[in-house]
Phi, psi and omega in degrees: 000127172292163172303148169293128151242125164288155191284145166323156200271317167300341147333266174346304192274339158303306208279018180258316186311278177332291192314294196295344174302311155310313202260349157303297151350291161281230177198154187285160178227193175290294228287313192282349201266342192259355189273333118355268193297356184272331188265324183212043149233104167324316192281328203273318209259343164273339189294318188305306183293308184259007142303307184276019171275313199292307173295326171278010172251346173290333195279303189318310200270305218217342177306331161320323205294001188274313179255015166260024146258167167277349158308105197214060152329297174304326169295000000 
């Protein structure tokens, strides 16, 4: 797994803009309250990241290993 690098601040600060645009618009929902908390928790957005890390090396490693049985209960 590589090192966490965080997104340019200026990102940060768009897709924040854009979210509260929406939701002036609208109304917050789940999709805008997480994308929010995705904009001004530092901690949240490396946890976010290394979630999607763990998954893409369980898919690289080990996600075959699913369809190489004869069981196919799950399917």
């Amino acid at each position: 797994m590589s090192e966490f690098k965080d997104y340019p601040a200026d990102q940060i600060a768009a897709k924040l803009k854009q979210v509260e645009e929406f939701e002036n618009k609208y109304k917050p929902n789940a999709t805008t309250k997480g994308w929010r908390k995705w904009c001004t928790d530092p901690a949240y957005r490396k946890r976010e990241w290394q979630s999607r890390q763990a998954l893409a090396n369980y898919a690289k490693h080990s996600a075959h290993k699913a369809f190489s049985t004869n069981d196919k209960s799950v399917l």
